[in-house]
N, C-alpha and C positions, 0 to 999 in steps of 0.2 A: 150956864156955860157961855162960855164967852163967845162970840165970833171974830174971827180972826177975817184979813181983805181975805187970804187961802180959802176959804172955803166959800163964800159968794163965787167965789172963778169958777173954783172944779163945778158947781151944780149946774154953772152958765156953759159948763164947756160939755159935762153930761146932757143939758137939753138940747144944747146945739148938735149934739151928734145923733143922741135917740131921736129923738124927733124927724130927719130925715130916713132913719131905720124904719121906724113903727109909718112915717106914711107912705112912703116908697111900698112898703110891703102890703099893706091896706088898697095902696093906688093900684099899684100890679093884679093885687088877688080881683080888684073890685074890675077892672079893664077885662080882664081876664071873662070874668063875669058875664059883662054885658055883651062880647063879641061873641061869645060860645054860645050864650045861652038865651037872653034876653033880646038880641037883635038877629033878625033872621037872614040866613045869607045870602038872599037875592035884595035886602035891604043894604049891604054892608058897604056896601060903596056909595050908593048915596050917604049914607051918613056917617062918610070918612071926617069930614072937616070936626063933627060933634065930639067922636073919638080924641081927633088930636087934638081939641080944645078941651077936653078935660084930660087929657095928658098931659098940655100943659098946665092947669092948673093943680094937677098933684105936683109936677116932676119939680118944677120951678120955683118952689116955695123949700124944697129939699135942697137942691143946690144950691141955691142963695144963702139958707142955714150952712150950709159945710165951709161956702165961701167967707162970710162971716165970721164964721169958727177958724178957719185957718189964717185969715187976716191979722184977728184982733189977737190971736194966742200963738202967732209962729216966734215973736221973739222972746217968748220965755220958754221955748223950748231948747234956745242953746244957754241960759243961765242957769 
């Protein structure tokens, strides 16, 4: 089978969208996690900063992806 440029894009434009799916929703469940259950809540203010630094570290790597994704592939969505 041959490849066509068509189908390198769409798999580049499917990782670029799952990929903020599947970690977004991993990032959330795992946050979710650690404030409920793992960290105790007279703990939870002291270790706000740790929180939102692995917030950033999920959230920021998802919007980058989407940002990427819509850069490189908005003008072939009016061809």
């Amino acid at each position: 089978m041959l490849l066509t440029k068509e189908k390198p894009k769409k798999l580049i434009r499917f990782i670029l969208l799952f990929f903020p799916i599947l970690m977004g929703a991993m990032g959330t469940i795992t946050l979710v996690v650690l404030v409920t259950w793992l960290i105790p809540p007279k703990d939870l203010l002291s270790q706000l900063p740790a929180i939102i630094l692995i917030a950033i570290v999920i959230y920021v790597p998802c919007i980058i992806s989407l940002l990427v994704r819509y850069s490189f592939f908005k003008k072939e969505e009016g061809s």
